[in-house]
C-alpha positions, 0 to 999 in steps of 0.5 A: 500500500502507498504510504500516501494512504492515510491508516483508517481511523479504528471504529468499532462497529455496532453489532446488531443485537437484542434491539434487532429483535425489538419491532419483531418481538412487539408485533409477534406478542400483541398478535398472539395476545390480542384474542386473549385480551379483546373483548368478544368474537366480534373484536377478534373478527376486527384483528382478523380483519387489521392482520389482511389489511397488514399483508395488504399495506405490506404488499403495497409499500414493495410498489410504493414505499421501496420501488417508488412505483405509484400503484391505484389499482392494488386491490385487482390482485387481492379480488384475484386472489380472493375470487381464486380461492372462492372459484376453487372451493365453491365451483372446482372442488366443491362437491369433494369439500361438502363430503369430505370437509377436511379435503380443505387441508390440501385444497387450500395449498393449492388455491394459494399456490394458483393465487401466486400464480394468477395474481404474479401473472396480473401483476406481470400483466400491468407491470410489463406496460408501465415499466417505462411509465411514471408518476401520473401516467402510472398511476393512472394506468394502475387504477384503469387495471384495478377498474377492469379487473372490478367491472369483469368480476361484476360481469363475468356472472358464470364464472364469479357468480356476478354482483351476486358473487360466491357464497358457502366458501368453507370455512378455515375448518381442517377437520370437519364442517363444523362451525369455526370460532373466530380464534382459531380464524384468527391464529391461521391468518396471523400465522399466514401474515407472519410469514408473509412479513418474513419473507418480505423483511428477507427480501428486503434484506438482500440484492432484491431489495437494494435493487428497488430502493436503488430504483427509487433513489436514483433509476440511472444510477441504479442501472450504470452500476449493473442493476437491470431495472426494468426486470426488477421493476417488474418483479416488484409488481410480481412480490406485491401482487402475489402479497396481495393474492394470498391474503385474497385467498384467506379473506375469502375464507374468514368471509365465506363469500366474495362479492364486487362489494367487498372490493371497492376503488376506494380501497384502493386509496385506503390501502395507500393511505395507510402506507403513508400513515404508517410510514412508506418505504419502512417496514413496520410502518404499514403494519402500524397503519393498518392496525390502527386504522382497522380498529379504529374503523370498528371503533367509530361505528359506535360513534353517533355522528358516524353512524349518521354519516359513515363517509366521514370515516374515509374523510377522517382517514385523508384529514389525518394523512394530511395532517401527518405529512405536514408535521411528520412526513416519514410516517408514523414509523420512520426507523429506515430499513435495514437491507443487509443482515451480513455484518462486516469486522470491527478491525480496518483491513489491509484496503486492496481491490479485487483484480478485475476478471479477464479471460486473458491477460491483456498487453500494456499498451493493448487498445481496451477501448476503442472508438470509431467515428463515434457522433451524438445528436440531440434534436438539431444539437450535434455534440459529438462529431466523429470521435475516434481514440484508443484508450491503451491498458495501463494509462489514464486517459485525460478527456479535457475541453471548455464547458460544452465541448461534449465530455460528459456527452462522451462518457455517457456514451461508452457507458451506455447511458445514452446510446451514440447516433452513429459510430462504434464503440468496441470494449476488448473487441466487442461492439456496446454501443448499442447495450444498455448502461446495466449490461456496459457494466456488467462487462466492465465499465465503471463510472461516477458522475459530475454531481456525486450521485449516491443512494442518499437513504442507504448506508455507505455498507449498503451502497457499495453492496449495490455495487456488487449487485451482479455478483450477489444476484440469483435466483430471487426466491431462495432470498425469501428465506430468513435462514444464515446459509442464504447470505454467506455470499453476501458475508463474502461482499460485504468482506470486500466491501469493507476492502474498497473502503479501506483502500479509498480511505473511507472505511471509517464511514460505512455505517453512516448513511450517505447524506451525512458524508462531506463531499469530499467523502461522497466522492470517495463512496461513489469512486468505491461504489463503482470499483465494487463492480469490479471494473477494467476501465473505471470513467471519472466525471470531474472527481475533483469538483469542489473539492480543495488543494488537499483533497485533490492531491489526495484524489490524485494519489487514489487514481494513480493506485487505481491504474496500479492495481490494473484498472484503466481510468478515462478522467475528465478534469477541470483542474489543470494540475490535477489532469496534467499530474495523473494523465498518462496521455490527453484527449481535448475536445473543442464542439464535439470535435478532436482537436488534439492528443498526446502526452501532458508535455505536448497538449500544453504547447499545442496551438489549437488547445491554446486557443481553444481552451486555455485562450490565444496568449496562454503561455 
């Protein structure tokens, strides 16, 4: 290690202990008390009723809360999850149930597993068109869905029985006919929304979730650092709206029937009503909504001036959300979720980047990067005209002109951020000009952008473990699981996470949130972040911007140790001192055009950059 790298300041870090624990424990002992401790069947009817309205808010805020996906039409999934439970026992299996009633105990799996699938595949259905849409077009798309899906279950008769719906669903009874008391209903549904509520938090807590608060925070990003965002997008449609359709299945059955009337579009925005209310993105937060709206509903209807205008009750809830955004925007519950559960060492570690993979050695001096003729045109704007140069293994490559010159416009073309007009672009012999930002990455481009751009609610830990995201991303149900063994990979990243840090010297920091870092220490996370997704050929977007004389001469030394450790650097600068110091060779570019290239020696006495950029009597 350089001897210029400042030793890491020893913070020991917090372990997760008995507090981890805290949310999980309160919850899990007011469900398993609450029929004990209510008054009557008719209040643990209610607490049946809050615990589907947990799963459901739960459901939505993976939409909502994490992905920032705008969802009105949340309840078409949970009328196809209720309606397939319905169809299933009443219609399919029917006549079996009514002579042997304890069949249900294999009938029931398979009406949530049809669920899944029926709800996965509606959630597929309206997903898939608005991965590209948002704000208010998805949300209007999304409440179209959620009316179509309402008006065929109320037209639909020979199939969901109509506006009359589906009656003499059986009841959650395993052994005989029997009537069942509301709390063994009760306990059933509790035992289903706890195991909802884990395998959400576990998905939360791994690639997947990462994935979709990287989305909310910043799409673009997201995608440069290897994350394919419109599959994960449509994955969070597929987790909600399977949420949503076995939660269906259970209503069903504590109902005994399904009717358009039990789904309204006003549940619509009730549902994400209580997200807000609780606490959006957070994971306690849409259960806490939930649970004290449901009762508080039940609690109402005693009240005389409800009875006598019950939309006062839906109004009630709006004037509440309104009122709480003004004074506590996070929602009740704002403790920020916690998305890994693989804990890093206490000790500062030696601070060396992993190699980057290569199928065979490459030659110094061998062209890596090679672009022809490359254009880009905006509209009527040409900002780019027929750029051509070899970025060689083993320099750092300076990209200098005035402001406009289309420096920036040239890296988000060999990153895939946007696509050139015309030209080629060939990373170790393969044209990715036409690629997408994630796939550019996951080959082995790597860059940071002109204004630091991190995920500003994640940790530093966490930022840099989206950007070992394509190593850590597999086969999603497997991270459903609470159980250790599913993150033994993540240990491993998070290992080299805690690497990175130390080698950009910002180790110190990895369990702060990103907001809180200095600039300077912004920029150094976002260097890190990038060279987690183990580049070739790391691109740097002005790393020295407002930072001072020993920041950057600090900064100088990292991109020099970068290019030691294998990684080729293309580095547009405005700092003279700084480009000139670290470049290997400069390319200057004047409207787009090439106007010069060659050593920092030679661009310092050529004409055209004398005049150009440095001004007609620069010396």
């Amino acid at each position: 290690m350089s001897n210029t790298h400042t030793t890491p300041i020893v913070v020991i870090k917090p372990e997760l202990g008995l507090h981890r624990w805290l949310w999980p424990g309160v919850f899990l002992v007011i469900g398993l008390l609450a029929p004990l401790v209510l008054p009557g069947d008719k209040w643990v009817r209610v607490a049946a009723l809050a615990l589907v309205y947990v799963a459901l808010a739960s459901g939505l805020n993976i939409l909502v809360g994490l992905t920032g996906l705008l969802d009105l039409g949340f309840i078409a999934f949970f009328i196809v999850g209720a309606y397939t439970a319905a169809i299933f026992t009443v219609s399919t299996f029917g006549p079996l149930l009514a002579e042997n009633p304890a069949a249900l105990a294999w009938v029931l799996p398979i009406s949530v597993v049809a669920a899944i699938v029926f709800a996965g595949i509606a959630g597929s259905i309206i997903g898939y068109p608005t991965l590209r849409a948002r704000g208010d077009y998805l949300a209007i798309m999304t409440l179209a869905f959620g009316e179509i899906v309402r008006i065929v279950s109320i037209n639909w008769t020979e199939f969901t029985g109509g506006a009359v719906g589906i009656r003499n669903i059986p009841a959650l009874n395993f052994v005989d006919g029997s009537m069942v008391p509301p709390t063994t209903t009760y306990y059933i549904i509790l035992t289903v929304v706890v195991i909802l509520i884990v395998a959400l938090a576990s998905l939360i807590a791994s690639p997947v979730g990462r994935a979709w608060v990287a989305i909310r925070e910043d799409e673009l990003v997201a995608a440069s650092i290897g994350i394919r965002t419109r599959r994960y997008k449509l994955l969070a449609y597929v987790v909600g709206a399977s949420t949503a359709g076995v939660i269906g299945v259970f209503f069903a059955h504590m109902n005994q029937f399904v009717n358009p009337d039990s789904f309204t579009l006003e549940d619509n925005f009730i549902v994400l009503s209580l997200v807000i209310l609780g606490g959006a993105g957070t994971l306690w937060g849409p259960i806490t909504g939930a649970a004290l709206w449901i009762f508080f509903q039940a609690v109402a209807k005693d009240i005389p001036l409800i009875q006598a205008h019950p939309e006062f009750r839906t109004g009630f809830l709006a004037l509440i959300v309104i009122v709480l955004m003004i004074l506590r925007p996070g929602g009740i519950i704002s403790k920020r979720l916690e998305l890994t559960r693989a804990r890093g060492g206490t000790v500062p570690p030696v601070g060396e980047l992993v190699r980057p993979d290569a199928e065979q050695p490459v030659a110094p001096g061998a062209a890596v990067l090679r672009l022809q003729e490359v254009k880009q045109v905006f509209g009527g704007l040409t900002a780019l005209e027929a750029v051509t140069f070899d970025l060689k293994h083993g320099e750092v490559l300076g990209l200098m002109g005035p402001n406009g010159a289309g420096k920036s416009t040239l890296l988000n073309a060999i990153s895939g951020v946007t696509n050139a007009t015309s030209g080629t672009i060939e990373f170790f012999g393969e044209r990715t000009e036409r690629l997408e930002s994630s796939a550019v990455s996951t080959r082995g481009i790597a860059r940071t952008f002109q204004t630091v751009r991190l995920f500003w609610d994640m940790t530093v830990l966490e930022n840099l473990l989206v950007g070992g995201h394509s190593r850590l991303a597999g086969f999603v149900p497997k991270f459903l699981s609470p159980f250790p063994f599913v993150r033994k990979s993540e240990r491993f990243t998070v290992e080299e996470a805690e690497e990175v840090l130390a080698f950009v010297d910002a180790w110190e920091c990895r369990d702060r949130r990103a907001s809180s870092l200095d600039a300077y220490q912004q920029r150094k996370v976002e260097i890190a972040r990038a060279l987690m997704t183990r580049p070739r050929v790391l691109l740097l977007d002005e790393p020295a911007a407002g930072l001072n004389e020993s920041e950057t001469r600090d900064l100088s030394t990292l991109i020099a140790r970068i290019r030691e450790h294998g990684i080729d650097v293309i580095l547009i600068e405005h700092d003279m001192d700084l480009l000139m110091g670290v470049s290997d060779r400069i390319v200057v570019l004047d409207h787009g055009v090439i106007i010069a290239d060659g050593t920092p020696a030679e661009i310092r006495k050529n004409p055209a950059v004398l005049e150009a950029y440095l001004g007609s009597d620069a010396k």
